[in-house]
N, C-alpha and C positions, 0 to 999 in steps of 0.2 A: 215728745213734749217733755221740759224737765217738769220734774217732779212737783216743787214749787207751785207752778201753773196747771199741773193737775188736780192737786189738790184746794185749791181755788176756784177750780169750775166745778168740781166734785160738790164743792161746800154753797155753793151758789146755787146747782142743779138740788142739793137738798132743801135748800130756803124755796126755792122754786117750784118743790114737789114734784120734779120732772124725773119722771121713772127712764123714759127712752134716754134720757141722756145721761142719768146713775149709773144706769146699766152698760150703757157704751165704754165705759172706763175700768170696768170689771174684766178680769181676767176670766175665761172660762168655768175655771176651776175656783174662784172665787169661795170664798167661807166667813161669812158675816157672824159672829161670835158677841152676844152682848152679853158679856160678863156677871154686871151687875141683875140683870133679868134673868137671866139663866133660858138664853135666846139665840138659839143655834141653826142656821142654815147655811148646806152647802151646794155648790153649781151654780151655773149664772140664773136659772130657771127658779130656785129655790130661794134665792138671795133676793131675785126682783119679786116676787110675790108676796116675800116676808118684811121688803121693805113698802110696795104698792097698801099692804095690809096697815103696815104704822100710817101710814099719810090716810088711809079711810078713818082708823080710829082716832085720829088727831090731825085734824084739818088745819089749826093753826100752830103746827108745830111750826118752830126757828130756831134758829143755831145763831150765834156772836162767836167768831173766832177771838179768843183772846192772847193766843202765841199759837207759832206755826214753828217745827223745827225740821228741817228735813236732809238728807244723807242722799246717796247715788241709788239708793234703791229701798227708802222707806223715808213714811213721816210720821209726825209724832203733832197730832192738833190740839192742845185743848182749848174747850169753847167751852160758852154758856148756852143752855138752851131754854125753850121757853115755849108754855102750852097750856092751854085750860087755867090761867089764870097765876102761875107760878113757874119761879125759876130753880134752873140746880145745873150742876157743874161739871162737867167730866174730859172725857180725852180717849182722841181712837188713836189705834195704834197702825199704822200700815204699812207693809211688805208691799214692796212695789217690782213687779215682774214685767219684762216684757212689756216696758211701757204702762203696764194694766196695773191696777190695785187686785192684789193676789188674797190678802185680807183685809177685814175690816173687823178689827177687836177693840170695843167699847168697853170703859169703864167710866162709870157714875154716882154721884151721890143723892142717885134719885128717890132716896128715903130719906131723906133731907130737903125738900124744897123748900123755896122762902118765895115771899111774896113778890112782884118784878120790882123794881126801882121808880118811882116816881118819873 
């Protein structure tokens, strides 16, 4: 699958809160890094738990891609996202392996949020 189109059903499967399908895109060895949080889990087993965990604590989390850039073996997304009643701005970063998303490193300005948009 290019890269492109994976990271479009990736960002889809998170609007969706669909973990079986997050997970299917993860490379084994997968390492979910959110920077701004100081949120680290590594393997496929560790990363689906620790993201299953964000979707119980925020049920009406959403993502807006706002620019996609991607190369032959990584992408660069940043989006808006949006939860419990305020928005804020960030950008993953991803190594793409073997087809699979090999990381996932967030950065945010989630100490900043603003109210959504009208």
């Amino acid at each position: 699958m290019e890269v492109r189109e994976l990271i479009k059903r990736y960002n889809d499967a998170w609007n969706a809160q669909d973990v079986d399908t997050i997970s299917s895109m993860h490379h084994p060895g997968v390492v979910f890094h959110n920077h701004t949080a100081d949120e680290r889990a590594e393997g496929a087993d560790a990363v689906r738990e620790h993201i299953a965990a964000i979707f119980r604590n925020n049920p009406d989390l959403r993502f807006s891609t706002v620019s996609l850039r991607v190369g032959d073996d990584f992408a660069v997304c940043e989006w808006t996202a949006s939860a419990r009643g305020v928005e804020w701005d960030g950008v993953d970063v991803f190594p793409i392996e073997d087809g699979l998303i090999r990381r996932k490193d967030v950065y945010s300005a989630s100490h900043r949020p603003r109210a959504p948009k009208d």
